[in-house]
N, C-alpha and C positions, 0 to 999 in steps of 0.2 A: 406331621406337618401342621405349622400355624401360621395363620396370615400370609400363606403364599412362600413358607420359608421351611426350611427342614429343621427340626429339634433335635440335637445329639446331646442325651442328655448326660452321657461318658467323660470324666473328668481328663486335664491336660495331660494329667500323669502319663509315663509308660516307659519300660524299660530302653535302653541303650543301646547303640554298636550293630552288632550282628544277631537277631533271632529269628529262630526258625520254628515255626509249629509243624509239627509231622502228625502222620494217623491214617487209615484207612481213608479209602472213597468214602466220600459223602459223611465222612466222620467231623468236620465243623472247622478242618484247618482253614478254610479260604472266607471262612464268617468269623474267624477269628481275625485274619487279616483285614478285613471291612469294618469288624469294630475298632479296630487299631486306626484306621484314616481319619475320623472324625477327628480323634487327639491330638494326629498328630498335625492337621491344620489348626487345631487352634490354638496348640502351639506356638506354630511356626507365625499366627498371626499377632500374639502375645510381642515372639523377639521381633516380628516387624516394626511393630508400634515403638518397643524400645529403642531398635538400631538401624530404621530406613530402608535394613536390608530384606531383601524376598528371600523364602528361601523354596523353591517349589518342590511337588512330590511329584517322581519319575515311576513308570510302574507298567507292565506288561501286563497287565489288566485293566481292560477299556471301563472307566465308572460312566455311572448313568448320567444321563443328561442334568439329572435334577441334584446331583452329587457334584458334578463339576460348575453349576452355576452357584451352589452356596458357599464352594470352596471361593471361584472366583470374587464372589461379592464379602468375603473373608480376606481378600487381599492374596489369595495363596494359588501360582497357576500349575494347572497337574500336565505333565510331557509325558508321550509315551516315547515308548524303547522296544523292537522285538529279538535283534539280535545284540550279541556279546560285545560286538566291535565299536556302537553305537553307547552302549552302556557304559563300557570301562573311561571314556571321554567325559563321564558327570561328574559334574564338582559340587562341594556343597550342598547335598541335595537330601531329602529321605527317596529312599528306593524300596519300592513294594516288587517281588519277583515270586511269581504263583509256578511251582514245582521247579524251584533249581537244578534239578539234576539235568533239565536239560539245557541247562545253560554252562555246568560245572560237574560232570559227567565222571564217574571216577575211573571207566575206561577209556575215558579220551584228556585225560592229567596229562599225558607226556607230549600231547599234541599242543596246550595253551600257550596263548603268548608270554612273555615276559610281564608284558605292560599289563595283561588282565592278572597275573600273581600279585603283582605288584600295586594296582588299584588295590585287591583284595585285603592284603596284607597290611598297606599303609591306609586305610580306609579312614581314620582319624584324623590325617594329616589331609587327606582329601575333602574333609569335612562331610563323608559321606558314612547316612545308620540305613543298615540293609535289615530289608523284614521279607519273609519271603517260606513258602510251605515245602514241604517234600515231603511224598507222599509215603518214600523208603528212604530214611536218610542215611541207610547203611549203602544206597546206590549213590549219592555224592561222595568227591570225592575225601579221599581223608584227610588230607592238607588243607580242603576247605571246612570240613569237619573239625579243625583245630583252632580256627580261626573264630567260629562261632564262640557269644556270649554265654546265651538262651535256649536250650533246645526243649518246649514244649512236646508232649504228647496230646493229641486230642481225641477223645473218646464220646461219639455220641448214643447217651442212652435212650433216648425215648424221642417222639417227635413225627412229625407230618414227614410225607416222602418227599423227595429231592424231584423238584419238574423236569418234564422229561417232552420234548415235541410230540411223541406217539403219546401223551397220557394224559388225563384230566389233569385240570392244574389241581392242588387240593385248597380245600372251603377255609382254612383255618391254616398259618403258618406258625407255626410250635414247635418246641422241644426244649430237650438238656442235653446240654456233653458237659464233660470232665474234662480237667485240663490236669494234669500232672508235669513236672520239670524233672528232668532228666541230665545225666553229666553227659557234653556233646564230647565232651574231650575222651572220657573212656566210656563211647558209647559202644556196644554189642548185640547185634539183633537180636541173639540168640536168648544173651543173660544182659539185661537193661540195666543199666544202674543210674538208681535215682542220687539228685543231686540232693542238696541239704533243705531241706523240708517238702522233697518230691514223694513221699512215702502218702503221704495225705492229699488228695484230691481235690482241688478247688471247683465248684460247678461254674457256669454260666448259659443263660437263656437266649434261645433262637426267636427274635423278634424281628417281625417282617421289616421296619425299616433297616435294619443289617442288610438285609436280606435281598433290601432295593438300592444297595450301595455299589454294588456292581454283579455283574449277571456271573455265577459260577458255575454255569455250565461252559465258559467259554474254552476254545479247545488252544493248547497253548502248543504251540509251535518250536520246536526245536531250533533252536540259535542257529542262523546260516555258519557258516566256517569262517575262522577269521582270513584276512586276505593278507596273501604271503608277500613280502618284502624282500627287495634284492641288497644282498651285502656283498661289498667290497675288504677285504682286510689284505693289507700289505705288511709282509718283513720290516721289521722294526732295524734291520740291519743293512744298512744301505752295500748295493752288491751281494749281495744274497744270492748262492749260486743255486738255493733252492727255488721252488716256484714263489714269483714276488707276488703275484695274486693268488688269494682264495676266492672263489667269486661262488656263490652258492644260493638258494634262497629257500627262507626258512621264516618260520613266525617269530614275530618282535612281539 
């Protein structure tokens, strides 16, 4: 921090579309995703200045006070989102989502709407890049497993302990992880297969401003259910001596 302002010293760059960093507890996925927000405000501050247009980042993790007022004085405002139903309504937006599985569950696929497939799916056309961890992304489901870009591993080697309420905070915040890419398309817990230059390990450094980017211990809540809708369908055959209503209700 200089002059009352926070320094993100991470270039604009940063990949595309859908990615997801996966990896154990306390393994660096959710400081991966906090290095990623800096970029992607300044960014999104860049196309502002070009085209007028805002474009804000939506996200199911609460940033700090002092993260939300640089983005704002950057032009860029952060919304949250906790459940599904709420989400699939963002247009244009970047979206940060901390452990999707419980947003996109691969035992509860046969239960999604229509419209949150279909957000997914057409996510381009929505003007919407999803960033977001999971912690087993062999427990999302596979259809959304297809749909992803990116799928990072994240591995941390060395480093101060994760804070915890019961525990001293620690004197020094430090470390390394590894970040490897991976093929999402034929992922396999069991046999991994890396994607085209995932064989080789990239590092990156735990440095406390990441770190005060938003609080990762925070406990993410399971998507409430989406709310069920009532359908009408009539016989397209006028006089139909079968039943002329179907009246049912089911998720859209």
């Amino acid at each position: 921090m200089e002059n009352g302002t926070l320094d993100y010293r991470s270039s604009t760059r940063q990949p595309r579309m859908k990615i997801i960093y996966s990896g154990l507890e306390s393994s660096g996925k959710s400081l991966a995703l906090a290095m990623l927000a800096p970029q992607i405000i300044k960014r999104n501050a860049q196309w502002h200045t070009k085209t007028g247009i805002t474009r804000p980042l939506v996200s199911n993790l609460k940033f700090s006070e002092p993260f939300e007022n640089w983005a704002i004085g950057m032009g860029i405002p952060i919304n949250y989102c906790e459940n599904l139903d709420d989400l699939i309504k963002v247009r244009n937006a970047d979206v940060f989502i901390d452990e999707v599985g419980n947003y996109f569950d691969s035992r509860l696929w046969a239960d999604l709407s229509l419209d949150a497939r279909r957000w997914l799916s057409q996510g381009a056309k929505s003007g919407i890049e999803l960033y977001g961890t999971a912690q087993d992304f062999a427990q999302v489901d596979k259809a959304f497993r297809r749909l992803v870009n990116h799928l990072y591993h994240i591995t941390k080697v060395c480093g101060s302990r994760r804070p915890a309420a019961t525990r001293p905070l620690p004197k020094f915040i430090w470390g390394l992880c590894l970040k490897r890419e991976l093929d999402p398309q034929g992922y396999d817990e069991d046999k991994k297969k890396f994607a085209s230059g995932g064989l080789i390990p990239w590092g990156f450094f735990i440095r406390k401003e990441y770190c005060e980017i938003f609080d990762t211990t925070q406990f993410i809540q399971r998507s409430k259910p989406l709310p069920y809708k009532h359908i009408e369908r009539e016989c397209e055959i006028p006089g139909c001596p079968h039943l002329s209503h179907n009246k049912k209700i089911q998720h859209i």
